[in-house]
N, C-alpha and C positions, 0 to 999 in steps of 0.2 A: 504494500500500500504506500501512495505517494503521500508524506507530508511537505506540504507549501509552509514556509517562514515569511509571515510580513508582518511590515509596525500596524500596533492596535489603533484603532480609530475613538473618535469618542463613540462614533456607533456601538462597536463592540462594548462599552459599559455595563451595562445590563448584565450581558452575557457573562465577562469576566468577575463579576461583582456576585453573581447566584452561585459560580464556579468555587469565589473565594468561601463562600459561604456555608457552601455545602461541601468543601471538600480540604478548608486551611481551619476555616473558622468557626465549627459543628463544637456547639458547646458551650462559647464562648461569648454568644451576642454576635451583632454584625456590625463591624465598623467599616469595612471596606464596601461603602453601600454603591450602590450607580452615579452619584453624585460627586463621591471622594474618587470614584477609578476616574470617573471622567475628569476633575481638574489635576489626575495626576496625569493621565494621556495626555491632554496640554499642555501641561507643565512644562517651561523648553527644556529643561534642567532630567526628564526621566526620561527613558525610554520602555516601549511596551510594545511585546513583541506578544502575536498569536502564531500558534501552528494549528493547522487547516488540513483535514483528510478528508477530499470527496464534499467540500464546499462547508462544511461543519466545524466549531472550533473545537479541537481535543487538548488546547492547553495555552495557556501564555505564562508570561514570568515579565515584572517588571521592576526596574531599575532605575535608582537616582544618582545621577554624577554628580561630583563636586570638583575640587579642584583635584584632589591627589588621592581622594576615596570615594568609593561606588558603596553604593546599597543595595542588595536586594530586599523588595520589598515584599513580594508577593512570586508565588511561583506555583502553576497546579497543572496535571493532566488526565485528564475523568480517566476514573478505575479501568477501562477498558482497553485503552491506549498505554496503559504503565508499565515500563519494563520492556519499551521498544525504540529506548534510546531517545524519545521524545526531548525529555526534560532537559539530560545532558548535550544535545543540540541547541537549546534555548539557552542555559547558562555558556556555554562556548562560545556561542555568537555574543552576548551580551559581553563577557570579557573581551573577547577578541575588540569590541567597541572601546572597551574600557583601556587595551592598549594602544590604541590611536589614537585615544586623548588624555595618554600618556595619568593613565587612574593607575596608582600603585598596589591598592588594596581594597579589595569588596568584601564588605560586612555583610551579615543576615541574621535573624534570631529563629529560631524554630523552641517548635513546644519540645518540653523535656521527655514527655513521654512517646513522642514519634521518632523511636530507633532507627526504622527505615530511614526514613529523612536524612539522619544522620549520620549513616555508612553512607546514604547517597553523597551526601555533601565530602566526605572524608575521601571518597573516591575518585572526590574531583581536585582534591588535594586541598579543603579547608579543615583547620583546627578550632579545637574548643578553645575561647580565651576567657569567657566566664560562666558564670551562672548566674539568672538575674531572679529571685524569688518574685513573684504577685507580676510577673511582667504581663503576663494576659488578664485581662479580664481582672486584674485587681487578686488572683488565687491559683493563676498556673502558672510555673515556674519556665522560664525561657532559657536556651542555650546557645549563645551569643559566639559565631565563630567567621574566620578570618580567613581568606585567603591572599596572600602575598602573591602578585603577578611576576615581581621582579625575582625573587627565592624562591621560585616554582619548582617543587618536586614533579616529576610526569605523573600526570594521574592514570591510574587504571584503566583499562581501554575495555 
């Protein structure tokens, strides 16, 4: 199956914002509503990228630059799509951004109890640099890690 990479639109809002909601932010309340995607898609400063099979979105992940650190801020690909290299195509393109405008380091937080998540991210060569208690929702614990573009270990293929 062919996945299509293109920047999110504020159309796609909705879409990404139901996505975040039911599949980052189940449990938690909704803050990432169609309002907040949409002024981050504008935002000149993020970038938001969707992947597209067969006209349908199965995932985006977006990101805010600064001068010398990136953020991820959000990143999902419905259950059905997982585990087909979606994801880590979406964070590679995004760094790959993040070294032509010369970003040294991309931060992310994930909940502490999603393991997955965090062999994913470890795979791509980010480390834990903290632990942050009540970071969700005022009662879930967050695990705040880093990856160095310029000290790149190779990540797992």
């Amino acid at each position: 199956m062919d996945i299509l990479f293109r920047p999110a639109t504020p159309k796609d809002s909705a879409e990404i914002a139901a996505m975040s909601r039911d599949l980052i932010e189940m449990g938690l309340g909704w803050s990432w509503t169609p309002a907040r995607v949409a002024a981050s898609i504008r935002h000149r400063e993020t970038m938001a990228l969707v992947a597209e099979a067969q006209g349908r979105m199965v995932g985006f992940a977006l990101m805010e630059f600064g001068d010398e650190t990136a953020h991820l801020n959000l990143l999902a690909v419905r259950p059905r799509f997982q585990r087909r290299g979606i994801a880590r195509r979406l964070v590679q393109w995004l760094e790959a951004s993040c070294r032509t405008a010369g970003i040294q380091v991309v931060y992310l937080e994930l909940r502490a109890v999603n393991r997955g998540a965090r062999q994913f991210y470890q795979s791509l060569g980010y480390r834990e640099i903290a632990r942050v208690p009540r970071y969700y929702g005022g009662r879930e614990m967050a695990i705040r890690m880093a990856h160095d573009l310029l000290c790149e270990v190779a990540p797992d293929r």
